[in-house]
C-alpha positions as CSV (number, residue, x, y, z in Angstrom):
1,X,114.1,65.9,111.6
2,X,116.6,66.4,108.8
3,X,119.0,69.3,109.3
4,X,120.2,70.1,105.9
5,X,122.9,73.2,105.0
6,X,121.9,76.3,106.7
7,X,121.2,79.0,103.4
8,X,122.9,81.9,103.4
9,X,121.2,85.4,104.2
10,X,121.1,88.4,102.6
11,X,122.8,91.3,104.9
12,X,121.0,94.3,105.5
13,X,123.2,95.9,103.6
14,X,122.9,94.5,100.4
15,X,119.5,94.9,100.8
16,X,119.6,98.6,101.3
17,X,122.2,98.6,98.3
18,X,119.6,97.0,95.9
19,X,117.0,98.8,97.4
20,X,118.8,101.9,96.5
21,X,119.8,100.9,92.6
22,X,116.0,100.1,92.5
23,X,114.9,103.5,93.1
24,X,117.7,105.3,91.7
25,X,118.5,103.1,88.5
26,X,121.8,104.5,88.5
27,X,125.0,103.1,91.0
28,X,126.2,106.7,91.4
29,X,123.0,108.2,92.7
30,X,122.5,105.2,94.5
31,X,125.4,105.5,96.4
32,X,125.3,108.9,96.7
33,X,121.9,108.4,98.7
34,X,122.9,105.9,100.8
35,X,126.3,107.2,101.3
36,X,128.3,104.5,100.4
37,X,131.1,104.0,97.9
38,X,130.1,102.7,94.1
39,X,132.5,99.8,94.0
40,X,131.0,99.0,97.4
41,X,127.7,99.4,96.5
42,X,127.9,97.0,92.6
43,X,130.0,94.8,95.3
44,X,127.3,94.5,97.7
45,X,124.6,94.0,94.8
46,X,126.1,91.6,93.0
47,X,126.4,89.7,96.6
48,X,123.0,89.7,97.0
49,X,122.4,88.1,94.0
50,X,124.9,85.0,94.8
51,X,123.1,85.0,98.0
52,X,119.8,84.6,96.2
53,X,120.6,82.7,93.4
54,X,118.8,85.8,91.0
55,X,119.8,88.1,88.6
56,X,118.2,91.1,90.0
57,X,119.1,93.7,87.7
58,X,119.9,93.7,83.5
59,X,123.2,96.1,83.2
60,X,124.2,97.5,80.2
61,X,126.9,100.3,79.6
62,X,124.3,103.1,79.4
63,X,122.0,102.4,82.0
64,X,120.6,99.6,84.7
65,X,117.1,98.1,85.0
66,X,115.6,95.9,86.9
67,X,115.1,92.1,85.4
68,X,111.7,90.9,86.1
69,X,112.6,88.5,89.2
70,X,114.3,91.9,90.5
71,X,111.6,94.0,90.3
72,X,109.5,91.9,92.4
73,X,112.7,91.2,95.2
74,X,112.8,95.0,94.9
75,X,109.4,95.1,96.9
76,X,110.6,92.6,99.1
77,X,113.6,94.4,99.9
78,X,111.6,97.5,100.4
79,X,109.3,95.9,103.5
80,X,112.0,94.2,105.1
81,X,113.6,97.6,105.3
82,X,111.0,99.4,106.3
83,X,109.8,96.8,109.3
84,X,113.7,97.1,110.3
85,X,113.4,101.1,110.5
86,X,110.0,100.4,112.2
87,X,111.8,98.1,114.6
88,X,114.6,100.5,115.3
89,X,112.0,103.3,116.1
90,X,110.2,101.0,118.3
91,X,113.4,100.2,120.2
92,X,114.1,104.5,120.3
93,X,110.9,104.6,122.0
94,X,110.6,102.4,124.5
95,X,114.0,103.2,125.6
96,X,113.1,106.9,126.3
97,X,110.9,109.5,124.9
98,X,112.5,113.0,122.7
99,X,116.1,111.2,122.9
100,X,117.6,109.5,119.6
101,X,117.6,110.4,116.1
102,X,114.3,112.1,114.4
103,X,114.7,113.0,111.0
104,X,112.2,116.1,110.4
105,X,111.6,116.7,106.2
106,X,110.5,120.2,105.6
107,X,109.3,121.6,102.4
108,X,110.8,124.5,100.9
109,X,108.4,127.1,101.3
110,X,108.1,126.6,105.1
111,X,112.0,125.9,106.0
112,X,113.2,129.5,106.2
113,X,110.5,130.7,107.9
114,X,109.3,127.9,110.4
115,X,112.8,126.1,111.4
116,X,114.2,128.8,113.5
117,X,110.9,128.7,115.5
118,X,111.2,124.8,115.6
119,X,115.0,124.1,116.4
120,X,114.3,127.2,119.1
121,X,111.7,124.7,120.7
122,X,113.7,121.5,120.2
123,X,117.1,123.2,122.0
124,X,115.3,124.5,125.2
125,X,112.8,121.8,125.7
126,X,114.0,118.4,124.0
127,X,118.0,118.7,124.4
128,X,118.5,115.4,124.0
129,X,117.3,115.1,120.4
130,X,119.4,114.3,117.5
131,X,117.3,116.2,115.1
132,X,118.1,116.1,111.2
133,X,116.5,118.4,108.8
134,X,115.7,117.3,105.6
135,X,114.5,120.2,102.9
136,X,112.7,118.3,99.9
137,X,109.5,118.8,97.9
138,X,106.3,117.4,98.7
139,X,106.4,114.0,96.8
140,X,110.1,113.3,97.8
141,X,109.1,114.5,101.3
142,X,106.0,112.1,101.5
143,X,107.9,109.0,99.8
144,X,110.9,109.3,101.8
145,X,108.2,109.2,105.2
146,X,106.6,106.0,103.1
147,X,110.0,103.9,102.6
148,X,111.6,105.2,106.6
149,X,114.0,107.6,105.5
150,X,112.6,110.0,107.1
151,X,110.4,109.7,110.3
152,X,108.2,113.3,110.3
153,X,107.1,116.0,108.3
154,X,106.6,119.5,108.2
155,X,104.3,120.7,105.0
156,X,101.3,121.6,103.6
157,X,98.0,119.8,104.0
158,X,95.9,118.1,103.1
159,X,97.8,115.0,101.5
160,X,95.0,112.8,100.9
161,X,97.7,110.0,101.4
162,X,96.5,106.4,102.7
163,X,98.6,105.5,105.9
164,X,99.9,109.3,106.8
165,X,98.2,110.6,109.4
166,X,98.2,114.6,110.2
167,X,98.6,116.6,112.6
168,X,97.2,120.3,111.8
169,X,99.4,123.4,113.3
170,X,97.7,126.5,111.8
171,X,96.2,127.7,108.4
172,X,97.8,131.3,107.4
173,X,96.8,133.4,104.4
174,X,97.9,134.2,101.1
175,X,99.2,137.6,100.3
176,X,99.7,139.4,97.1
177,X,103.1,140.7,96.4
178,X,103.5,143.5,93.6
179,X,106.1,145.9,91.6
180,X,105.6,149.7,93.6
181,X,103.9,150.8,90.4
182,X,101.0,148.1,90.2
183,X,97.5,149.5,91.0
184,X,96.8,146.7,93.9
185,X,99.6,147.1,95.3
186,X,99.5,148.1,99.4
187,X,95.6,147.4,99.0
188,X,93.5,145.8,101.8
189,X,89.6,144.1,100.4
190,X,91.5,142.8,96.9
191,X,88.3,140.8,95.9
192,X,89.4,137.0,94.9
193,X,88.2,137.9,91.6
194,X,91.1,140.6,90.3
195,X,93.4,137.4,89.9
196,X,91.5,136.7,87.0
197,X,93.5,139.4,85.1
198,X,96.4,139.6,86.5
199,X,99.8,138.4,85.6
200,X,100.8,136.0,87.9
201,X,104.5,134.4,88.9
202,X,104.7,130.8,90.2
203,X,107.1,128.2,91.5
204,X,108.3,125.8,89.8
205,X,106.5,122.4,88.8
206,X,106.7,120.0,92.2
207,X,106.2,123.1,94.4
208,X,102.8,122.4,96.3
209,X,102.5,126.2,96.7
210,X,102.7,126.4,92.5
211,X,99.5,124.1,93.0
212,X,97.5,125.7,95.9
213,X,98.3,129.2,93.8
214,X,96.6,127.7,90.6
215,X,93.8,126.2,92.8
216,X,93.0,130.0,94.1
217,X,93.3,131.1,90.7
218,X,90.4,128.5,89.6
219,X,88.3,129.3,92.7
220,X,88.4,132.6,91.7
221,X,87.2,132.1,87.8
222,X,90.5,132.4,86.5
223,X,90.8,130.1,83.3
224,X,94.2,128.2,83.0
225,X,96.9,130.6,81.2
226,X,100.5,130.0,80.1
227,X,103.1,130.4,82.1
228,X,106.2,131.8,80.8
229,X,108.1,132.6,83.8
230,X,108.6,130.1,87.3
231,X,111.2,130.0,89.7
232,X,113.2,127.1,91.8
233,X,112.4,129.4,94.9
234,X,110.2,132.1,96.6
235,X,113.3,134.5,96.9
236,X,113.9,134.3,93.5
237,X,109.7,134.4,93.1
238,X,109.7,138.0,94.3
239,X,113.3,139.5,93.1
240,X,111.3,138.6,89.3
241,X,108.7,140.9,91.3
242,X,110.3,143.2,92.1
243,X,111.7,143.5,88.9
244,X,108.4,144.3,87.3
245,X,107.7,140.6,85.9
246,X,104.8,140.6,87.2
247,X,102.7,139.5,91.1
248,X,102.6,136.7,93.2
249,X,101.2,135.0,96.0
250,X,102.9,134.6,99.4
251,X,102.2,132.8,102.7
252,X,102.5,135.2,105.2
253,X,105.3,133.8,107.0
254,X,107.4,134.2,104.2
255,X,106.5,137.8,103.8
256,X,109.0,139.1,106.9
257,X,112.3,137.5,105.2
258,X,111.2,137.5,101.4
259,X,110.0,141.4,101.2
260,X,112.8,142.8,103.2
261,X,115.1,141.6,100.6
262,X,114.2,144.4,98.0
263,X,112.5,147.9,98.5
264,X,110.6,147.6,95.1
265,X,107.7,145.6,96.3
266,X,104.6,146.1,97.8
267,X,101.9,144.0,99.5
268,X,98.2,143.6,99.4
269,X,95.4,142.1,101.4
270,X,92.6,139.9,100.2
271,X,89.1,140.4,101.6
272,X,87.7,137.7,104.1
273,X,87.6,134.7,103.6
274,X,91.4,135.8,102.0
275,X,92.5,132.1,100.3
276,X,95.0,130.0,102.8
277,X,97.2,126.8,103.1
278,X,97.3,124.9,106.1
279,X,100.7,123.2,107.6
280,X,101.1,120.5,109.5
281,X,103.1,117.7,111.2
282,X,102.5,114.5,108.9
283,X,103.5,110.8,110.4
284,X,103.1,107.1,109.5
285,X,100.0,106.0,110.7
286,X,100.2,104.1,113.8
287,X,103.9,105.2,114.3
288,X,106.0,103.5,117.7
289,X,106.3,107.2,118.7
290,X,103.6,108.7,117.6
291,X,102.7,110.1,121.1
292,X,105.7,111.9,120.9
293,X,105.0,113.3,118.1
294,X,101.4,114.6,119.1
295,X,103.3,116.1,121.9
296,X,105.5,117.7,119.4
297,X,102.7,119.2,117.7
298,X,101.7,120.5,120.6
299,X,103.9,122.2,121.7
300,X,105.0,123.5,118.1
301,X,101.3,125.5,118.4
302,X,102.1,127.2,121.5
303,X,105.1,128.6,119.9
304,X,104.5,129.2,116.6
305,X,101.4,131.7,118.0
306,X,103.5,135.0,118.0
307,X,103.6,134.3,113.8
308,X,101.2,135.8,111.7
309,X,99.3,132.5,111.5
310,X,96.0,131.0,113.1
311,X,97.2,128.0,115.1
312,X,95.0,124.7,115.0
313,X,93.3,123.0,117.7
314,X,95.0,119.1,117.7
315,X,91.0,118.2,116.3
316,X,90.8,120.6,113.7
């Protein structure tokens, strides 16, 4: 056998470097998301391309795309980096269960109101865990679980997502939040059917609550109207309330934090079957420690029963 010049490798670093331009397009959002330097960052790109003997990306003084050969080492790039994170998991588990690093993405409209239930539950019962909270919307959320940024999420379900798997916590219904003057306001048995009329507030586009409050609003007969005003968040959602903007829907956790903020609102019930959302853990299908996370979920239902919620059995 011939033994010839050993080639070079690419480091794991230039690799998540690269990766990172891919997504980003852009070496100063690239870095920022990796945390690492911009000079570091072009360094450790244009490495990788004397390493590889390819010109991976086309740069120009505007803006950066990918050549052709780099779009297809960007999917490369993107296994190898996710069977490395896999590997790294696998090695967190076997050495010992609830220890280690677990990075927990959270949507916005659950954060406030679930996380002091959950970091309650991880302090007294899994002190040993390093857990980091991530707060992003649903697609960022569900990519960033994809590419193993981040390793579990808390969020609204169903995702319909090939390779996620879920695990259901509780479903909890929708309320409606009005001005003191509107005529359903503090009402129990709203029929489904007075949303047809009214004027509604939503999040912003990206918000999976924006889209399960337009899905109620079809269910119900509503036809798809303008809307003229949105906000980035639900305390913002009911100050605009309150303000005499017009209604809204809420979860029902939010309602403790959200309506305290401002005596101008009122709250009313919708008659059974009122319209829900249901939240839930979300993993990787087949994850290295997925049985801790079952046990997670688990135990997240026993203490999330005080809320005004209807928690899940682990087949539901």
């Amino acid at each position: 056998m011939t033994v010839g010049n050993k080639r070079r490798q690419p480091s794991l670093a230039q690799l998540r470097a690269f990766a990172a331009v891919a997504e980003h397009l852009h070496f100063r959002d690239a870095a920022g998301a990796i945390g690492m330097s911009q000079p570091a960052l072009s360094g450790a790109v244009s490495a990788l391309e004397e390493t590889l003997g390819v010109t991976l990306l086309e740069r120009t003084t505007r803006k950066v795309l990918l050549s052709p050969e780099g779009e297809r080492i960007a999917v490369r790039a993107k296994a190898v980096l996710a069977e490395v994170g896999a590997l790294m998991e696998e090695a967190e588990a076997v050495r010992a269960p609830f220890t280690g690093v677990l990075r927990l993405g959270v949507i916005p409209t659950v954060a406030p109101y679930l996380l002091p239930t959950v970091l309650r539950l991880v302090h007294e019962r899994y002190p040993h865990l390093d857990l980091q909270v991530h707060e992003e919307q649903t697609a960022s959320l569900v990519e960033g679980l994809a590419n193993g940024r981040l390793d579990l999420l808390l969020l609204a379900v169903p995702l319909g997502v090939p390779g996620v798997a879920e695990l259901p916590l509780f479903d909890e219904d929708f309320v409606l939040v009005t001005p003191l003057d509107h005529w359903l306001g503090g009402r129990e048995g709203i029929p489904r059917e007075a949303l047809r009329e009214l004027n509604l507030l939503l999040l912003d586009e990206g918000h999976c609550l924006r889209d399960q409050a337009l899905d109620i609003c079809r269910e119900a007969g509503r036809e798809d109207a303008p809307v003229t005003t949105t906000a980035a968040g639900l305390s913002t959602l009911v100050q605009l309330v309150a303000g005499g903007l017009g209604v809204t829907l809420l979860p029902r956790t939010a309602l403790k934090v959200e309506i305290s903020r401002s005596s101008q609102l009122l709250t009313g019930y919708f008659t059974d079957p009122a319209p829900t959302r249901r939240v839930a853990l979300a993993m990787r299908a087949g994850a290295a420690r997925g049985a801790e996370y079952e046990e997670l979920a688990a135990a997240l239902r026993e203490a999330l029963r005080p809320l005004p919620v209807r928690v899940l059995d682990q087949d539901a």
